[in-house]
C-alpha positions in Angstrom: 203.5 64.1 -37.0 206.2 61.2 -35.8 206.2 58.8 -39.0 207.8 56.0 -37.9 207.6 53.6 -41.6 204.7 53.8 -44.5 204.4 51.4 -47.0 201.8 49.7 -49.1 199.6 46.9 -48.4 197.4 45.7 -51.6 194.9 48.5 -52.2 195.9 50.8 -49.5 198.6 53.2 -48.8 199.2 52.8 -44.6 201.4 55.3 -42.4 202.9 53.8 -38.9 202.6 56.7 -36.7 203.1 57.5 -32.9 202.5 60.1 -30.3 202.8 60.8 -26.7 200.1 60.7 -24.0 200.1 61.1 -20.1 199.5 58.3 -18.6 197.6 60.2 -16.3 195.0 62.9 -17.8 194.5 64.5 -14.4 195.6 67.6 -14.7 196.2 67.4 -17.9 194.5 69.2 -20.8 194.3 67.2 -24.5 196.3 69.4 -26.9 198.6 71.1 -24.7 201.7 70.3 -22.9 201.6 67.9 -20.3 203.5 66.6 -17.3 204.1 63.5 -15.3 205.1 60.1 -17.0 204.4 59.4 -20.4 203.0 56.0 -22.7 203.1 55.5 -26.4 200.2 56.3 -28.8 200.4 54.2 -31.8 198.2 54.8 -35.1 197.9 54.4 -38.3 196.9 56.8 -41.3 195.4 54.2 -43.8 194.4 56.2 -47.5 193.5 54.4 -50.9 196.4 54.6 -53.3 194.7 57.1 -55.7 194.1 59.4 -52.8 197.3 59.5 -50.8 198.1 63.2 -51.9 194.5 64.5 -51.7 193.3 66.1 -48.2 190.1 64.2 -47.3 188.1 65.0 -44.2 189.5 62.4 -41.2 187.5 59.2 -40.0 188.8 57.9 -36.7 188.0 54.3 -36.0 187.0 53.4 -32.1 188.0 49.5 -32.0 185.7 47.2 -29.9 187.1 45.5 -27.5 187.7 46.6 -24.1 191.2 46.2 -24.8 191.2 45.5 -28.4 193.7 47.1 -30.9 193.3 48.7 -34.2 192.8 46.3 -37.0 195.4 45.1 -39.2 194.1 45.3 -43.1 194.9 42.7 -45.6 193.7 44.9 -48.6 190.5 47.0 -48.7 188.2 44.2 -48.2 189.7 42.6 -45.7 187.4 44.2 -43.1 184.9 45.1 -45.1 184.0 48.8 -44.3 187.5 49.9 -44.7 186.7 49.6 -48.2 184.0 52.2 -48.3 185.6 54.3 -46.1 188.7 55.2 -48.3 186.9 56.1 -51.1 185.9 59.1 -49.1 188.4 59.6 -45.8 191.6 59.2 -44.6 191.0 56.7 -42.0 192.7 57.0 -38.8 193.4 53.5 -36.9 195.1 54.1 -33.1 195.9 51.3 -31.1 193.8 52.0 -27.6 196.4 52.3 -24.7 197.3 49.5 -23.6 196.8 47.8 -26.8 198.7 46.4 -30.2 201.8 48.4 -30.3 200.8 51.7 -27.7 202.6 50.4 -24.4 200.7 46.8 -24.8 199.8 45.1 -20.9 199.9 41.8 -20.3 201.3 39.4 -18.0 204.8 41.1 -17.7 203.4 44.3 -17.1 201.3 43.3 -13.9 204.4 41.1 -13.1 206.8 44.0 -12.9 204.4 46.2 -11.0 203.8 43.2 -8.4 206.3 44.5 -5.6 204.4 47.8 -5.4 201.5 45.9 -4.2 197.7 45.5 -5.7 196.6 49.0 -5.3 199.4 50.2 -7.5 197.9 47.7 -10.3 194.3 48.6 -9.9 195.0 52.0 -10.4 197.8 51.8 -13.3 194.8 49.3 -15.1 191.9 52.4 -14.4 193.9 54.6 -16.5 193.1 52.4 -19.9 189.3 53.3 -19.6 187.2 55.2 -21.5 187.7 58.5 -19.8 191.5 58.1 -20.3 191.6 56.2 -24.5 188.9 59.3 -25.6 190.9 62.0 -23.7 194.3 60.1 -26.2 192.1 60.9 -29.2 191.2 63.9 -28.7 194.7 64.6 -28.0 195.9 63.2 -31.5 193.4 65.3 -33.1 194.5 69.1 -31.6 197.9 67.9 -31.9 198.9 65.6 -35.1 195.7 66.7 -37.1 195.8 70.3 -36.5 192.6 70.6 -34.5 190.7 69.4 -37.7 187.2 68.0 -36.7 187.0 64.4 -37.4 183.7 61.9 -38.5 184.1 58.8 -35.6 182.9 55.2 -36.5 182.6 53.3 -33.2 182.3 49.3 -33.4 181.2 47.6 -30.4 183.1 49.1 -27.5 183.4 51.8 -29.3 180.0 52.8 -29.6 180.8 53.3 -25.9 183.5 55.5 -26.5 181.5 57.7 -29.1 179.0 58.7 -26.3 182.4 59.1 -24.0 183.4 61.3 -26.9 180.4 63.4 -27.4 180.5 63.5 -23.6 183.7 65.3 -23.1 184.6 66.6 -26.7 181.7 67.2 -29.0 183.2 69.9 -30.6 186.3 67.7 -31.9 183.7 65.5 -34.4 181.9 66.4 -36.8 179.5 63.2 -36.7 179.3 59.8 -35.6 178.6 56.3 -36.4 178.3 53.4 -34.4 177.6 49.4 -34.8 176.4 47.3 -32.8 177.5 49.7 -29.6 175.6 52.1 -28.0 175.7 51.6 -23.9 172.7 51.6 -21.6 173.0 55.2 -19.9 173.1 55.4 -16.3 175.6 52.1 -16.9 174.9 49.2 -14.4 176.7 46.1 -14.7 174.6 44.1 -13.6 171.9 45.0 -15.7 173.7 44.2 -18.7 174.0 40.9 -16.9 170.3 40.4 -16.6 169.8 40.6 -20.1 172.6 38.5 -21.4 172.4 35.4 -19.4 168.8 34.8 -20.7 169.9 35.4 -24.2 172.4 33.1 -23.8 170.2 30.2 -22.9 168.2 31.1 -26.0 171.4 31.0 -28.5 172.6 28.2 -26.7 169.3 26.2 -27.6 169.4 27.7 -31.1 172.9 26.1 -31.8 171.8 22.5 -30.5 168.8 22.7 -32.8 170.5 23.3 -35.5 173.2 21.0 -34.8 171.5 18.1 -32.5 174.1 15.6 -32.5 176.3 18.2 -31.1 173.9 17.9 -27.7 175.7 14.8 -27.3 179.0 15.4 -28.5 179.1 18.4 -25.6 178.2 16.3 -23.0 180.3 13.7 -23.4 183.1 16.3 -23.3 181.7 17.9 -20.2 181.4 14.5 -18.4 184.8 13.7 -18.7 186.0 17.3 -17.8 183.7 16.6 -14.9 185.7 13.6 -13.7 189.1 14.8 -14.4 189.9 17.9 -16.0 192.5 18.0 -19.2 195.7 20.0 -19.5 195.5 22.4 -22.6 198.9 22.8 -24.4 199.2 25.9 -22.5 199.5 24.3 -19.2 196.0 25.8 -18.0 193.4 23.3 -16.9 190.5 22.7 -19.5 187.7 22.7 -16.9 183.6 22.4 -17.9 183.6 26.2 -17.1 186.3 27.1 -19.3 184.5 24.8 -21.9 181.5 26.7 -21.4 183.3 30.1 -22.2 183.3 28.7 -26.2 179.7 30.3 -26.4 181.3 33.6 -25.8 181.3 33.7 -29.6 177.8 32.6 -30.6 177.0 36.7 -31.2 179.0 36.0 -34.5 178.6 34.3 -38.3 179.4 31.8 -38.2 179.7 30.8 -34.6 177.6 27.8 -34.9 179.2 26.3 -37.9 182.6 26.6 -36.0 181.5 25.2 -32.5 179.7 21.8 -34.7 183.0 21.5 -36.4 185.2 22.2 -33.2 183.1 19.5 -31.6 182.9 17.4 -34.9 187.2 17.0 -33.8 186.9 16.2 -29.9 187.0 12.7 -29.6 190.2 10.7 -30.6 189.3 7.1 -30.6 186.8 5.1 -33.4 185.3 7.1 -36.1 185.0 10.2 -33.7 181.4 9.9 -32.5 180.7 11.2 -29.0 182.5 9.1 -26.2 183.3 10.1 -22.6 185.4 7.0 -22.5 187.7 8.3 -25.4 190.5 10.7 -24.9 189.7 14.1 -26.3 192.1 14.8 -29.5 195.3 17.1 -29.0 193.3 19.4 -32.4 190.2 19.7 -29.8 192.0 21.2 -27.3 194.3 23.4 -29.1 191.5 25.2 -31.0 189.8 25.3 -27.3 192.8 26.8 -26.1 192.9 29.7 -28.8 189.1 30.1 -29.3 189.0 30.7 -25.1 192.6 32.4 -25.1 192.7 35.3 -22.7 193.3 38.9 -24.2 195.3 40.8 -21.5 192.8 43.6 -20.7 189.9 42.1 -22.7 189.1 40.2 -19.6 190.4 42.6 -16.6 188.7 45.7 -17.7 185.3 44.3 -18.8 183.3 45.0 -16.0 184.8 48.2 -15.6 183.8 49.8 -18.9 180.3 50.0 -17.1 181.7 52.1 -14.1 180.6 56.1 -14.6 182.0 58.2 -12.1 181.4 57.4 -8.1 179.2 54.4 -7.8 176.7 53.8 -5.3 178.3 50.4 -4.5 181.2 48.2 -6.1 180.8 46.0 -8.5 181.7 42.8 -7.1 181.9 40.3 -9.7 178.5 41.4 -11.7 178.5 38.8 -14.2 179.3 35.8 -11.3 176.7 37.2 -9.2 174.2 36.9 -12.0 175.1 33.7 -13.0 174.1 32.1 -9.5 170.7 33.2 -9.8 170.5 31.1 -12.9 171.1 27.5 -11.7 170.8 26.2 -15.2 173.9 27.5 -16.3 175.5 24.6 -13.9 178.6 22.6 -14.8 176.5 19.7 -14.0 173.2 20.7 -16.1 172.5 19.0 -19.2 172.1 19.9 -22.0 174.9 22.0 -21.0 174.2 25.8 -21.3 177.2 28.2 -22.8 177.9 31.5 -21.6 178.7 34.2 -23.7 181.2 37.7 -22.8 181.3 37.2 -19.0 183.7 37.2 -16.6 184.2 35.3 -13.5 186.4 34.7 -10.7 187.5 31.5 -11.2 189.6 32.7 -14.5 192.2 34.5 -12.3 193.1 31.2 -10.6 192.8 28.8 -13.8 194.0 30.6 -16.5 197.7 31.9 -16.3 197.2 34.6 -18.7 194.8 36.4 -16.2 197.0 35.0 -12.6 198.9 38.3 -12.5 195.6 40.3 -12.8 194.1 38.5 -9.7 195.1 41.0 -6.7 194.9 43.8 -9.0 191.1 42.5 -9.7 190.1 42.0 -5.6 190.8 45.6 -5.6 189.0 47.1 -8.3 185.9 44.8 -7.6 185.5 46.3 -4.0 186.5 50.1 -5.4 183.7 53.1 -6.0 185.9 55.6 -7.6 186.3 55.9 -11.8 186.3 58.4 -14.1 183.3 60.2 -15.1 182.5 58.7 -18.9 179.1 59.8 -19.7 177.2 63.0 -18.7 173.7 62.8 -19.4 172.8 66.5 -19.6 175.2 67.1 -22.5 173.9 63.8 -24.3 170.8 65.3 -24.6 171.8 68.6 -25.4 174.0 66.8 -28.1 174.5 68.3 -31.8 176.5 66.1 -33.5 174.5 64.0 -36.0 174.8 60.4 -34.5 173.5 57.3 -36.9 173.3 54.4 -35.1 173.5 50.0 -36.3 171.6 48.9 -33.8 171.3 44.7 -34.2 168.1 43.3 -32.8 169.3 40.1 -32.1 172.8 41.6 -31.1 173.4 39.1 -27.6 176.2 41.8 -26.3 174.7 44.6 -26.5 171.0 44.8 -25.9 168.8 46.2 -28.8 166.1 47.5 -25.8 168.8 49.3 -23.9 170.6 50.8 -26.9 167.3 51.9 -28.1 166.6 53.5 -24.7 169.7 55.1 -24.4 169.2 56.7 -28.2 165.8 58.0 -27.1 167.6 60.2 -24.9 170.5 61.3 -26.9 170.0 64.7 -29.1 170.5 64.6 -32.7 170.1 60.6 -32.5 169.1 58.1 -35.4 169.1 55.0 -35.4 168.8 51.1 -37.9 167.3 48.4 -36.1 167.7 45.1 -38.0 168.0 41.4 -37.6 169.8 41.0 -41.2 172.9 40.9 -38.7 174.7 39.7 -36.0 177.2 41.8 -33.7 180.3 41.6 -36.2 178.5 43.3 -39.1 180.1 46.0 -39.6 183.5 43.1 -40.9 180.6 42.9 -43.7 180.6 45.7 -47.0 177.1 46.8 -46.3 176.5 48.2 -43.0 178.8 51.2 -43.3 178.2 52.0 -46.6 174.1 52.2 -45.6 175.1 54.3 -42.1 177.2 56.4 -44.6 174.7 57.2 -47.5 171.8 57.5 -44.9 173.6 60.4 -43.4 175.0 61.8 -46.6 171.6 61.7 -47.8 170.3 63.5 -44.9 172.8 66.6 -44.9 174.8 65.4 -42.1 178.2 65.3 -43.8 177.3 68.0 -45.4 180.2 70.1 -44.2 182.7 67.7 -45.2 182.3 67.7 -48.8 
């Protein structure tokens, strides 16, 4: 293995680490030599101090995202089902390509590849998909791990990745966990669309009545955005749209309690009460600016992480395309509706974060061709014992279509429960229940 630095955080014993990869897997093979050029695989190997010299099995984390890196610990309860974990793996935290410190993308990155034209950048930005970040795993586990079959725990996103995973290579994992993440399979878009927009009206309502002052506070704001937009610190335009992006969070605890006191801070003049006539206070739009802040491939790839192989037609803005069916979601609509993890079109032109994305993102909404992330037949021929957090409330990732999708996958179980919201898992008790229920059942059984 390349150990770059280890060192101790409180609690935990943490290994900086970094591999190799291909940028491009085609024609390729995970665990052999490769050729063509080459990125940076960062990870970490995170152990409890008393068990840095014993050899537990492996537990690979799959970060949510798209585009999100590995997380950063504090101490063990930081993010709360690290601290389970260690009592009984060495945890394994990679940065995704493209991510944290493995070859991170962002405005520079599309910037430098500009004079090769926006075909170049649509196809360098495919290559941090699913089919590529599971085909990097696997590679880490033939090659730094010694082939050694490792447990995944998929958060999010990463549910997506686990059925990616047990797609292409079951035999690398000995069983899976996911939260909050497993994808509707066949993926479509703009079904996930269809669901979310709806559920978005519903939390939207649930925040203003729980908060009903705030119905006024938001559309005082949106009135004077409506007039005349404001500048954020960052330059960018604080438009209503942009404003309505803040709802993009309300799948979280606790998301309500920090939009009321985001709003609570808008209004400059008086004793703060809601005033379209006031200016809005330079705290209000600084914490819009960060709570709306564009994540470099968060955004770009979002759509994409529902493209499966050749599709029957492009995907052409999904979520946009939804969104005008649903006339209520209008700027000029009050109460004003919030929409949740979507993207549209107008960020590429507002938000300079995302500007060097835009011709990159013409191309890939018009293209047909991805890699092939899920294959159905070996799904349900699957073996590996897969345990499941599946939130019925969860306003990403629909409880129906998980549940649908786990009908159909072999060796499946699943928790539905309402106790949480999508970020659960950052709590101490949904991994330790995923864990005991498949201890209990025999399914770790080879590991200890």
């Amino acid at each position: 293995m390349t150990l770059l630095t280890q060192y101790y955080v409180p609690g935990l014993h943490i290994e900086d680490r970094s591999v190799r990869v291909p940028l491009d897997w085609a024609g390729n093979t995970p665990g052999e030599g490769f050729s063509g050029e080459s990125i940076s695989l960062f990870y970490r190997v995170v152990t409890a101090p008393e068990h840095v010299h014993d050899d537990l099995p492996l537990l690979v984390f799959l970060q949510g995202g798209p585009g999100g890196s590995g997380p950063r610990p504090l101490g063990p309860s930081s993010d709360g089902w690290i601290e389970e974990a260690v009592r009984h793996f060495r945890v394994v935290l990679p940065d995704q390509r493209g991510t944290g410190r493995s070859n991170r993308i962002d405005t520079h990155t599309m910037a430098r590849m500009a004079d090769a034209g926006a075909r170049a950048q649509a196809d360098y930005l495919k290559r941090f998909l699913a089919d590529s970040i599971v085909r990097d795993f696997e590679h880490l586990r033939r090659t730094e791990f010694g082939g050694a079959r490792w447990v995944t725990l998929g958060q999010s996103y990463g549910g997506f990745l686990t059925l990616t995973y047990l797609s292409l290579f079951p035999q690398g994992v000995t069983a899976s966990f996911t939260t909050g993440g497993i994808p509707h399979v066949p993926a479509d878009a703009t079904e996930v669309y269809e669901h979310t927009f709806p559920r978005m009206a519903m939390k939207t309502r649930q925040y203003y009545e729980r908060y009903p002052l705030d119905v006024e506070r938001v559309a005082a704001v949106a009135d004077r955005l409506a007039a005349a937009p404001e500048t954020l610190p960052n330059g960018d335009p604080l438009t209503v749209e942009r404003l309505q992006c803040l709802g993009s969070d309300f799948g979280m605890k606790p998301s309500f309690e920090r939009m009321h006191w985001l709003m609570d801070a808008a209004f400059l003049d008086g004793d703060g009460s809601a005033d379209a006539g006031s200016p809005l206070s330079d705290e209000f739009l600084s914490s819009v600016m960060t709570a709306t802040a564009s994540r470099p491939l968060y955004w770009p790839l979002q759509e994409f992480i529902y493209a499966n192989g050749e599709l029957d037609e492009p995907i052409r803005w999904a979520a946009q395309r939804v969104r005008d069916r649903h006339p209520e979601f209008g700027g000029d609509r009050r109460p004003l509706l919030f929409t949740g993890e979507a993207m549209f079109p107008w960020m590429y032109e507002q938000q300079s974060a995302l500007r060097p994305f835009r011709a990159a993102m013409d191309v890939l909404m018009e293209d047909t061709r991805f890699g092939r992330i899920y294959d159905e037949r070996r799904l349900a021929a699957n073996e590996v014992p897969l345990q499941a957090a599946v939130y019925y409330d969860d306003m990403y990732v629909d409880s129906g279509l998980q549940l649908d999708t786990l009908s159909r996958v072999g060796r499946s179980r699943y928790w539905v429960t309402n106790e949480f919201e999508h970020d659960g898992l950052h709590g101490s008790l949904v991994f330790r229940h995923l864990y005991e229920e498949a201890l209990n059942r025999g399914d770790l059984e080879e590991l200890f």
